[in-house]
C-alpha positions in Angstrom: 135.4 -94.8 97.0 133.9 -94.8 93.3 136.9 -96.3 92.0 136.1 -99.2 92.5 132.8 -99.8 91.2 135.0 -98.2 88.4 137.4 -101.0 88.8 134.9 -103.3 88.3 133.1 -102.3 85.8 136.8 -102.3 83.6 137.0 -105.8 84.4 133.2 -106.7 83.2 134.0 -104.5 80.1 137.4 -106.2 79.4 136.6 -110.4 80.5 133.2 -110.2 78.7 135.8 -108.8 75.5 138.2 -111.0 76.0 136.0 -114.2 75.8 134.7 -113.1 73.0 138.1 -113.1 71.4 138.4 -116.7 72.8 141.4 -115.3 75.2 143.1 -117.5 78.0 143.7 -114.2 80.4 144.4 -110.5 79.8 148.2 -109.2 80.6 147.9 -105.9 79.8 144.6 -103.0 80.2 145.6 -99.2 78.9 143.6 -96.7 80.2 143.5 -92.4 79.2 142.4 -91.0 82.7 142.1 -87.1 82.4 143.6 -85.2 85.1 140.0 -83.5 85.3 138.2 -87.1 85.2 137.9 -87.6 89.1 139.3 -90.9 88.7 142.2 -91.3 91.4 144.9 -93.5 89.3 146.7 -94.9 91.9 143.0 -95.4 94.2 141.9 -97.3 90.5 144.9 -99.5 90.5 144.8 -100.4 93.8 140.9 -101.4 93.6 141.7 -102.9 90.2 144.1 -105.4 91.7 141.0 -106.5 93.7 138.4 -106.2 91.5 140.1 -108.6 88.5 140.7 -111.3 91.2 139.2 -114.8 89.9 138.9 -113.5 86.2 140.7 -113.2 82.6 142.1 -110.0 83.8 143.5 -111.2 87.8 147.4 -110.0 87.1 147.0 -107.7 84.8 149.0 -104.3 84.6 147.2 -101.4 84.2 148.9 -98.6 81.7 147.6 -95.4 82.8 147.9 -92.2 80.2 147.1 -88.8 82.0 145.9 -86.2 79.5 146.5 -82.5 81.5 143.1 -80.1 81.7 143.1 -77.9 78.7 140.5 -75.2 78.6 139.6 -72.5 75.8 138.6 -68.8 75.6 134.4 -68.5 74.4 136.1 -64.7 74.1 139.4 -64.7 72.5 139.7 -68.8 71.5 143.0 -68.7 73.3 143.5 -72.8 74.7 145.4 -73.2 77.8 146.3 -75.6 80.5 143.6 -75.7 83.3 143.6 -78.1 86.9 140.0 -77.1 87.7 136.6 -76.5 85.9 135.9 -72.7 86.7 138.9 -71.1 85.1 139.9 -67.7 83.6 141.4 -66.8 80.1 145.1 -65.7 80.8 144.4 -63.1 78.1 141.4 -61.4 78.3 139.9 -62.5 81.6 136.7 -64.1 80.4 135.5 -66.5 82.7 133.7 -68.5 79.5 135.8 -70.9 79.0 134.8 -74.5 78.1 137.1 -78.0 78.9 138.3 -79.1 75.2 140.7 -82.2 77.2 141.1 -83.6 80.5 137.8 -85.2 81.1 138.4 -88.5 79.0 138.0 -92.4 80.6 138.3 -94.5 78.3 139.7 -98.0 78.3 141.8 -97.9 75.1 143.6 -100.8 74.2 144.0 -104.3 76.0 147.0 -107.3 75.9 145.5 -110.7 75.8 146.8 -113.9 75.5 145.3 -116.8 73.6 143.7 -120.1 75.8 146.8 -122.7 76.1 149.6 -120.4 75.6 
């Protein structure tokens, strides 16, 4: 299960962040997992919950934002919604068609609260 060495690699990245922003604990992580990403959401949450306990983050509620796989024509340019990496162009067939979305990870936003609050 990759998610979570995942997991805890979000927690390294977020409590090293946090201290440097002099926080007392992070409430609140938001993460953009593409559908195409390979990251299992609810699989990340659950190893998350583990991950973040004894740190700045143990509690926290991860906010998870989905982008659907969009792919687009190397013919025609025509974009379109895709669910797996070899796709075909609803137009014109071509199977050369690159993955424009759905492939992000990125943590992008985190709560914290300052120390004594």
């Amino acid at each position: 299960m990759h998610e979570m060495s995942i997991a805890l690699s979000i927690v390294e990245a977020v409590a090293t962040k946090a201290q440097e922003e002099g926080a007392g604990r992070i409430s609140g992580i938001d993460l953009v997992i593409g559908k195409l990403a390979g990251i299992e959401p609810e699989s990340l949450k659950f190893c998350f919950s583990a991950a973040a306990k004894g740190t700045l983050a143990e509690g926290a509620v991860l906010a998870i934002d989905e982008p659907e796989g969009v792919g687009e024509c190397g013919e025609c340019g025509k974009r379109f919604p895709v669910s797996f990496y070899y796709a075909e162009c609803p137009d014109c067939r071509s199977l050369r068609v690159t993955i424009v979305s759905g492939e992000e990870f990125l943590i992008q936003s985190m709560t914290i609260e300052e120390e004594g609050i």
